[in-house]
N, C-alpha and C positions, 0 to 999 in steps of 0.2 A: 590764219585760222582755216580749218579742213570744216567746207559746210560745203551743200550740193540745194540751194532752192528751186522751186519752181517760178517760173513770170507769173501764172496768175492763181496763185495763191498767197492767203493770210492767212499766218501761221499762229495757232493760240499758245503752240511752245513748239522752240526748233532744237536742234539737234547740233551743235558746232563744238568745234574742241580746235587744242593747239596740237603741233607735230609733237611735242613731250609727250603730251594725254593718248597722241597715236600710238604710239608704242605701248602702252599699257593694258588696253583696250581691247579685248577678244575680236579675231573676226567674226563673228554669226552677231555680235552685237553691232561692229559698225556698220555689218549687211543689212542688217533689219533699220538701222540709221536714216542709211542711206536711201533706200527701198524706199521709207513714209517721206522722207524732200522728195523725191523723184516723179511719184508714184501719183498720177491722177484721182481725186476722191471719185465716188459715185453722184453721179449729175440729182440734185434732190430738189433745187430751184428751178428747172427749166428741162426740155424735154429735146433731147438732141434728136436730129433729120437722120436716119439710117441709112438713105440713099447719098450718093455718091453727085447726083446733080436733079435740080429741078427741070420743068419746062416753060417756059412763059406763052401763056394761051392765045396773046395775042400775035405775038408773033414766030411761036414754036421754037425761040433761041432757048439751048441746053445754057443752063447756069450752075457752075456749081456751087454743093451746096457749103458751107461753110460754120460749124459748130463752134458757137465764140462760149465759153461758158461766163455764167454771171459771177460777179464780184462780191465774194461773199465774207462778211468780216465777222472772226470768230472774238469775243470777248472773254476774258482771264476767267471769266464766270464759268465757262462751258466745261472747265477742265475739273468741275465740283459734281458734273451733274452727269446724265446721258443726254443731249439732244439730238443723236440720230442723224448727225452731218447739218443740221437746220442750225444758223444765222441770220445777223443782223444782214440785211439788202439796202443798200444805197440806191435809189433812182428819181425819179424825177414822173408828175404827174400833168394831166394836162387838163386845165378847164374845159367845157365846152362853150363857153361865154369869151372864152380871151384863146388866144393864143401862144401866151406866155406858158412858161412851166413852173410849175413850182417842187422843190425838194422834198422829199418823203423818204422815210425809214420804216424796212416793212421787217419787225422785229416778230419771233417766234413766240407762239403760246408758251406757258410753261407748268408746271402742276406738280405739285407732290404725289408721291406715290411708292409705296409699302413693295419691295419688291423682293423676293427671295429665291437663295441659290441651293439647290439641292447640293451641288458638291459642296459646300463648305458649309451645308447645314443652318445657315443663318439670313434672317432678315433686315432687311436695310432699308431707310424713307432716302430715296433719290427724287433729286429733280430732276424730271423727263419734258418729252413733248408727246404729241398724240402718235408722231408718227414713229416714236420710238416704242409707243406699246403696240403699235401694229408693226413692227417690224419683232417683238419679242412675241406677236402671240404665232407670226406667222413660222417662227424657230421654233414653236410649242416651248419655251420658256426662254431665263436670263438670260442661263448656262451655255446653251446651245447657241445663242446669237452674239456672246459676248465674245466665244471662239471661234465662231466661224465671218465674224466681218472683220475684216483687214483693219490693220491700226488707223489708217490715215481715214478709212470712213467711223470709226468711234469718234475721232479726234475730241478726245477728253483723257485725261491724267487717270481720272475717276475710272475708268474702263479698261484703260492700258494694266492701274494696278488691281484690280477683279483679275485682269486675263491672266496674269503674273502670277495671284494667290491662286485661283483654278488649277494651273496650270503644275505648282509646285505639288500641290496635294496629290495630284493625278501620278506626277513620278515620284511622290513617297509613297503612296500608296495609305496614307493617313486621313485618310474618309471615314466616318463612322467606326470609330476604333472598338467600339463598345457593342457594335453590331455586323459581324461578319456577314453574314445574307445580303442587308444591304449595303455593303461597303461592296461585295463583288458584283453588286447590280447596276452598281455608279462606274466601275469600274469597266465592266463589259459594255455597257452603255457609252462610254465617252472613250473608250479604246482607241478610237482612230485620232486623237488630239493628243497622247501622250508623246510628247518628245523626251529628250534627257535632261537631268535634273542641273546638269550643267549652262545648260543654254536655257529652261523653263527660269533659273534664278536673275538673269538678266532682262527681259522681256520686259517694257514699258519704262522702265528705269531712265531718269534725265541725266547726261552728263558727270555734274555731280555727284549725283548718289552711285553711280559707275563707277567713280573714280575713288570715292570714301570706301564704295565694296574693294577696290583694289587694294587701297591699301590695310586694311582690316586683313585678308588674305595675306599678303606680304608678312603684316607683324605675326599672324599665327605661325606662319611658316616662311620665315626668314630664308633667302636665299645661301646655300653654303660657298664659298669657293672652290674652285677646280683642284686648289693645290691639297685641299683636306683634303677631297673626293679620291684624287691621284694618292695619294702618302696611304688612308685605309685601303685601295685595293693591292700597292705593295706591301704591306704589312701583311694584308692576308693570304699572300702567295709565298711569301716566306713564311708564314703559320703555317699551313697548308704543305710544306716541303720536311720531309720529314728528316734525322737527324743522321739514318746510314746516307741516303740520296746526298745529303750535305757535303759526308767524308769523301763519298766516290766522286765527286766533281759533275755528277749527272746535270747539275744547277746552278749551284756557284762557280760551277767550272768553265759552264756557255760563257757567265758574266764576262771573264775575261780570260780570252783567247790565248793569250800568254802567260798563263798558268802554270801549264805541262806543255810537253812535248807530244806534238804528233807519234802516231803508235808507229808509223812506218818509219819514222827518224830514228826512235829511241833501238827499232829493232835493228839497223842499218849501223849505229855505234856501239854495239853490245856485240 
């Protein structure tokens, strides 16, 4: 199996396949693959040290510092909804009466909420968190925070395929078909997110549904063989050679060399 994890990550959906399924498989899709295992989320639980080492006051030993990130586990739930990189947290709490600890799960708010995409014209009830509508008001809306945060900080299915539909409309250029003014306001406005419509069709897609597009593609357009491809371009070079070129050996004469006699032989026995 071709998979690339991280140690301290839980994954709500991963990305693996066999050597057969590699082969099939565009690179810019296994890149972008690759890229969300590999690829550190944004720190949303905890609040990393920017310095390189602390001091200890008492005795002014340099320490360094050391950015452990918390363990944060994503449930099958997340990939329905937006929640902004925010999970379930495992830890542990501590009385002030004992010194025992005890187990806690510190699980995310969650809310409905009415949320709409100007590219694609439509309204959707998603389940978010708080901090996902402040991370949408601080993009001034969906559209704009749905393409510009990286897949592995959406990490939701939900998100991945928004970015995918965005993304396609934006290289057909089928936004507001019924309204040119605004279809070029949407268009000039989100200009710098347009990639090609061959890599926008792949984007968030699982394994699976990669491999069903594959073959879908295939049956449209069956592969030909080399020997058909060879036989039409000779046939077309003999179409193509006209019928004096034929007689005077201009063509059929190259083919085989022993044809005719060289012109200085034939003059040398004459």
């Amino acid at each position: 199996m071709s998979v690339v994890r991280h140690s301290r990550r839980f994954y709500p959906y991963m990305y693996k396949w066999t050597r057969d399924v590699d082969a099939l498989l565009p690179d810019h899709y296994k890149k972008r693959c690759r890229e969300f295992m590999e690829k550190d989320p944004a720190p949303v639980h905890y609040r990393p040290n920017p310095n390189q080492y602390t001091v200890r006051e008492s005795t002014g030993e340099r320490i360094p510092v050391q950015n452990v990130p918390v363990d944060v586990k994503f449930p099958r739930q997340c990939n329905k909804g937006l929640w902004g990189g925010e999970g379930f947290v495992v830890g542990y709490i501590k009385k002030s009466t004992r010194s025992q600890r005890l187990p806690r799960v510190w699980r995310p708010f969650l809310h409905k909420r009415v949320l709409y995409s100007e590219i694609l014209d439509r309204y959707m009830a998603v389940t978010v968190t708080l901090r996902t509508m402040d991370l949408i008001d601080s993009h001034y809306g969906l559209d704009t925070y749905i393409l510009k945060t990286h897949e592995v900080d959406l990490c939701s299915k939900l998100g991945m395929d928004l970015k995918r539909e965005m993304l396609v409309t934006l290289a057909k250029q089928s936004c507001y078909p019924d309204d040119p003014v605004r279809q070029q306001e949407i268009l000039d406005k989100y200009k710098e997110f347009v990639i090609p419509l061959e890599e926008a069709e792949w984007i968030g897609l699982s394994v699976e549904e990669a491999v069903r597009k594959v073959q879908q593609q295939q049956e449209a357009n069956p592969p030909r063989p080399l020997k058909d491809v060879f036989m039409e371009e000779l046939a077309q070079q003999f179409s193509e050679t006209s019928v004096a070129e034929s007689s005077s050996g201009s063509f059929l004469g190259n083919l085989n060399p022993f044809s005719s006699k060289p012109a200085e032989q034939s003059d040398r026995t004459s």
